[in-house]
C-alpha positions in Angstrom: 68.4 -218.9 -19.5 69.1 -215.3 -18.8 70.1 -214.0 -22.0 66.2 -215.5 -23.1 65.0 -213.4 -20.0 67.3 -210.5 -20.9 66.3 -210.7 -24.7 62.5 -210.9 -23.7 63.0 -207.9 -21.6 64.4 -205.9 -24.2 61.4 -206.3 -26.7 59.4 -205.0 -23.4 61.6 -201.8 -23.4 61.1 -201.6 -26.7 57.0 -201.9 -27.0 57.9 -199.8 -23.5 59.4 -197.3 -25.2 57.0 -196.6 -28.3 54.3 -196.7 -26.0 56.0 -193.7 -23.8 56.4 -191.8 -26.6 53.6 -192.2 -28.9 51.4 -191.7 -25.1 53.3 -188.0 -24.6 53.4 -187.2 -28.3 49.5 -187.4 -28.1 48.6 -185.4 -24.7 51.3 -183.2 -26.7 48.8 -182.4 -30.1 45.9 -182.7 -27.8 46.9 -179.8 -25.2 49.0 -178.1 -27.5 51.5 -176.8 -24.3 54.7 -176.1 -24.1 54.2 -177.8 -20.3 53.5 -181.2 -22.5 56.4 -180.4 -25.3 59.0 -180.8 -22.2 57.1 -184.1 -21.2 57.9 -185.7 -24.7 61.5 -184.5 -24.8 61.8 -186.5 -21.3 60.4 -189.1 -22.7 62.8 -189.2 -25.7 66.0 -188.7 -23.8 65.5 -190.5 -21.1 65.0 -194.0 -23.4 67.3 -193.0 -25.5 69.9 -193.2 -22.5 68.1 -196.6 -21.5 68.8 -198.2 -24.8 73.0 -196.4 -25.4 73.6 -197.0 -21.6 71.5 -199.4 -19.9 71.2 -201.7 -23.0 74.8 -200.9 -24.6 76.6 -202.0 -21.1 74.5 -205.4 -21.1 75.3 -205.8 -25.2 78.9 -205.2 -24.2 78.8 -207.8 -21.7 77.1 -210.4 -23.7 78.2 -210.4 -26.7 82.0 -209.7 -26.5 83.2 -211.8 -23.2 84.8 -213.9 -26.1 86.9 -211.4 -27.8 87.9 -209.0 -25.3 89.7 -209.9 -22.1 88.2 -209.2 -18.6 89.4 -205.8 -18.0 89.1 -204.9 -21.4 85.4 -205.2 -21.3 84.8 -204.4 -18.3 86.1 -200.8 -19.2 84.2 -200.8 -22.7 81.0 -201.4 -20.8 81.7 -198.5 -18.2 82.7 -196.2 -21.6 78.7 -197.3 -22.9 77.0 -196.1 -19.9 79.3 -193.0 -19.8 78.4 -192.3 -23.5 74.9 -192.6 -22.9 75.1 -190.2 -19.5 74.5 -186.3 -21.7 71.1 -188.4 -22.6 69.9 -188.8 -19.0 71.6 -185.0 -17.9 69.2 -183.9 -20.8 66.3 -186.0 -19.5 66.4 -184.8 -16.3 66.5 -181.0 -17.3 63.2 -181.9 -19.1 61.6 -183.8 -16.1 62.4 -180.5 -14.0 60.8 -178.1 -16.8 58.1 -180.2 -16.7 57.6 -180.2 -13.3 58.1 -176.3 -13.1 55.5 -176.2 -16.1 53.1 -178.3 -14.2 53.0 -176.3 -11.3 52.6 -172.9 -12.6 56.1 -171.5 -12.3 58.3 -169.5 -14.6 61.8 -170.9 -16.2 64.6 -168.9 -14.3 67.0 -167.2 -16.8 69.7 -168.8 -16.0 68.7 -172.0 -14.7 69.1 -174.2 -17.8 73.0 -172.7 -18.3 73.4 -174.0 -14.5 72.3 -177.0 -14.4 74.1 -178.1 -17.8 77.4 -176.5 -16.5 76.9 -178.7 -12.8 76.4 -181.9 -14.6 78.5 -181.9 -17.3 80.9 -180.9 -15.1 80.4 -183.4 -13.0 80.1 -186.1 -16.2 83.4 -184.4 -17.3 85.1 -185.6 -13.9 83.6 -188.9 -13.5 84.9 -189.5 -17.6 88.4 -188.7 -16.3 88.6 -191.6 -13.7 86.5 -194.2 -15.7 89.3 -194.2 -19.1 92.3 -192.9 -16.9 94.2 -195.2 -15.2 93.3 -195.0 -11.7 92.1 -197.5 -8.7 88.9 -196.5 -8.6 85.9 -199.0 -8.9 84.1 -197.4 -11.8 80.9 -199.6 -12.0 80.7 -198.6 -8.0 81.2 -194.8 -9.2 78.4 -194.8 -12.0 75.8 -196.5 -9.7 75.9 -194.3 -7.0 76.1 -191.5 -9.5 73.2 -192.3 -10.7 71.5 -193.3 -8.0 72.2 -190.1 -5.7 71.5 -188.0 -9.0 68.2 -189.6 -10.0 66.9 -189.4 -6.5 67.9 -185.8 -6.0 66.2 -184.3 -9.2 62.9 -186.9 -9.1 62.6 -185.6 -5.3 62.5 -182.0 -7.0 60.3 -182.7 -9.4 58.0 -184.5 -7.0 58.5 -181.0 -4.4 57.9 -178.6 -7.5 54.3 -180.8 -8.5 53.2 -181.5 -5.2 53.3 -177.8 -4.1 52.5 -175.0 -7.1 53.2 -171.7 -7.6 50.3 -169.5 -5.8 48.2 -171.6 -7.0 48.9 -171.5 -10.6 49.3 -175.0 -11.6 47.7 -176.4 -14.6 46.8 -179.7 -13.1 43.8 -181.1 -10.7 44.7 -180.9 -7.1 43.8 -184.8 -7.3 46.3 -185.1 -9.8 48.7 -183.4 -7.6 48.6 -185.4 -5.0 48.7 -188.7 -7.1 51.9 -187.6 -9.6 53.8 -186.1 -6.9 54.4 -189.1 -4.5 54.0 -191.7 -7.4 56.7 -190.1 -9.3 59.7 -189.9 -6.5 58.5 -193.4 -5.3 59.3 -195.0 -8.5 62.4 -193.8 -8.8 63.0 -195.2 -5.4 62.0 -198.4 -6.7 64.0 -198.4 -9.5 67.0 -197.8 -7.2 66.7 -200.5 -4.6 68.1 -203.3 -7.4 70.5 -201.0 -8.6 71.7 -200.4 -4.9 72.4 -203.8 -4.4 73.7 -205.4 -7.4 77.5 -205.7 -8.1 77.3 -208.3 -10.6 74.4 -210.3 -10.2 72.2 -210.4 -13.9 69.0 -211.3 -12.2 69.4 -208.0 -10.1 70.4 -205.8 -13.5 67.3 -207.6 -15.1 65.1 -206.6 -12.8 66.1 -202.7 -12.9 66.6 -202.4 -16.4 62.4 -203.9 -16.3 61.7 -201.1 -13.6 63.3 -198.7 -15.7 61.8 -198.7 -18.9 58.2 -199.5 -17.2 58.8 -196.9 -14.0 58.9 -194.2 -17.2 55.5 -195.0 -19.0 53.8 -193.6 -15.8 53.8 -189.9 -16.5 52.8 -190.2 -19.7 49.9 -193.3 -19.1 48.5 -191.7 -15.9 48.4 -188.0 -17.8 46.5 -190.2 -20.7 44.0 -192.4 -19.0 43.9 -191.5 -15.4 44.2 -188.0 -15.3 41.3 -185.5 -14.4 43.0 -183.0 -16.3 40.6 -182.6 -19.1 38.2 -180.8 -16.7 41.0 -178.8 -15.9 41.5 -176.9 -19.4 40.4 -173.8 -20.3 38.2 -175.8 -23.3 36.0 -176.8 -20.3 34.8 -176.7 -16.8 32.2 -173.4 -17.8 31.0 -174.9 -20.7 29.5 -178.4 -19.6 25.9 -178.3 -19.7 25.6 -179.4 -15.8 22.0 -178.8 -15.9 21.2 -181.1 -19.0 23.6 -183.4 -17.9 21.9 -183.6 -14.1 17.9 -183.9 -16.0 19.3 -187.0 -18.2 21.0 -189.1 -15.5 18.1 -188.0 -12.4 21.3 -186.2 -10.8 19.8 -184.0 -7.5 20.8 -180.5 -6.8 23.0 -181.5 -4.0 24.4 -184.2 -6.2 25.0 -181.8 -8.3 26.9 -179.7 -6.2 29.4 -182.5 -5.3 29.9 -182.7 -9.0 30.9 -179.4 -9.3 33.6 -179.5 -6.4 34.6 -183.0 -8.1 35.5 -181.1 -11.8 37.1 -178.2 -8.9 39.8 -180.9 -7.5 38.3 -181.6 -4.4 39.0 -184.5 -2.4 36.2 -185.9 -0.2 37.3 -184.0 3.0 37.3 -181.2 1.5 34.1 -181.4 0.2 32.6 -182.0 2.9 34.1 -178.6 4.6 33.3 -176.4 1.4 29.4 -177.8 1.8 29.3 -178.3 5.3 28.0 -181.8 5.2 30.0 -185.2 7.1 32.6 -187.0 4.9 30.4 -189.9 4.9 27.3 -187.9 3.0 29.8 -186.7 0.5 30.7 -190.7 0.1 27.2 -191.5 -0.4 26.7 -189.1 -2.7 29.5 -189.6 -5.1 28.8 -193.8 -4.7 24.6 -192.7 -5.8 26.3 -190.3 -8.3 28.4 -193.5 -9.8 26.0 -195.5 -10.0 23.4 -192.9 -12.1 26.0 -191.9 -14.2 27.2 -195.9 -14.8 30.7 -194.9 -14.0 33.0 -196.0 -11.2 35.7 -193.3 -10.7 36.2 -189.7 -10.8 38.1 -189.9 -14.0 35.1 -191.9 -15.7 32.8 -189.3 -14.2 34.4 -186.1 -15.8 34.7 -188.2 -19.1 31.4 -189.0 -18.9 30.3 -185.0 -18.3 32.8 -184.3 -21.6 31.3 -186.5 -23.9 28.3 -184.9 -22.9 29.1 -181.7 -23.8 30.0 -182.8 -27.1 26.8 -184.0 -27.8 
């Protein structure tokens, strides 16, 4: 029963996987940024150490308890994930570029030399004890490797989105404050199986699912959630707010919580910037829906491009 559960899974992580990509490769062509360049190449690495690690340790483990003998394979499965560890290094130093890209700042010169040196240092070190001979319990060593190592540089990532360079970031404010939180909390989720199992397959099941699916959310929120279209230099100023306001009956205050809408604002803010109660800015954005036929803020800025394009 769980090597149908375990084979199901994998053709997830693999639909998973060309979804990620093919997602990133296409916000990629459409911005044309470096910022969404760095986004692929974490989308690349890091499944590419989910199928040489993650999957490799389970194919060791279910195909080979026949031929080799306990130790044996439990050491060849340990030497999988290791081999597949430079992938997730890599992956990580992309998720951090992407984050720093995101929100506006520069690459330091000597960052990238760094972080390789840290971590392959590390790998390097944890290589040693997991094919020398020693007493140490190497599937105890990898999982809190990479659970205190994940953690670490999703927390950065999430700190380097959720609080931009003077300003400078490329992204919505609303976007901010959705992808910060939603990125370092799925990570977290990923770890809590991985933090308890020891050699339960239900447990490695259910992480392995978390894994590949927690990594389709940058690229499927930045696709089909995001209000960064209105955010590109392609757009805000051009958008024919007037025309747009005359076809759908849109009033002049309306109008004016569309604007701070396309600006990032939240409804708080809002109502501050216009000096009105939260709950008229509510019932101006749920009359503005309903004109409009749309039911979001992502819908609504979609809505005001394909206008434009008219």
């Amino acid at each position: 029963m769980m090597k149908l559960i375990f084979y199901l899974i994998f053709i997830i992580s693999v639909a998973l996987t060309s979804g990620g990509i093919i997602l990133a490769s296409r916000i990629r062509n459409r911005f044309r940024s470096d910022v969404f360049s760095t986004l692929l190449y974490f989308q690349v690495f890091i499944y590419t150490f989910g199928f040489y690690g993650i999957w490799g340790q389970v194919a060791v483990k279910m195909l080979l308890p026949d031929i080799l003998s306990p130790a044996s394979l439990s050491k060849l499965a340990d030497i999988a994930i290791l081999l597949g560890l430079p992938f997730l290094i890599i992956a990580w130093l992309m998720l951090i570029r992407f984050a720093e890209g995101l929100s506006g700042r520069k690459d330091h010169k000597w960052f990238i030399f760094w972080f390789l040196l840290f971590n392959f240092t590390v790998l390097t070190a944890m290589g040693y004890f997991i094919t020398g001979k020693s007493s140490f319990n190497n599937t105890l060593l990898i999982k809190e490797y990479y659970i205190i190592m994940s953690l670490f540089y999703y927390f950065i990532a999430a700190y380097l989105i959720h609080f931009p360079w003077k300003g400078r970031q490329i992204i919505h404010d609303y976007d901010r404050r959705v992808i910060a939180p939603a990125l370092f909390l799925i990570m977290l989720v990923q770890c809590v199986p991985l933090f308890f199992y020891t050699s339960q397959t239900w447990l490695a099941a259910i992480f392995i699912f978390a894994f590949f699916l927690g990594n389709t959310f940058l690229p499927v929120y930045l696709n089909y959630c995001t209000l960064l279209p209105a955010y590109t230099s392609e757009t805000n100023s051009a958008i024919p707010m007037e025309e747009f306001c005359r076809k759908f009956d849109v009033s002049p205050r309306e109008l004016d919580v569309i604007r701070e809408i396309c600006n990032g604002l939240s409804n708080k803010e809002i109502s501050e910037k216009l000096f009105i109660s939260l709950q008229t800015v509510k019932d101006h954005t749920h009359r503005i829906y309903i004109k409009t036929n749309v039911k979001n803020r992502v819908q609504l800025i979609n809505s005001l491009k394909s206008f434009e394009k008219q």
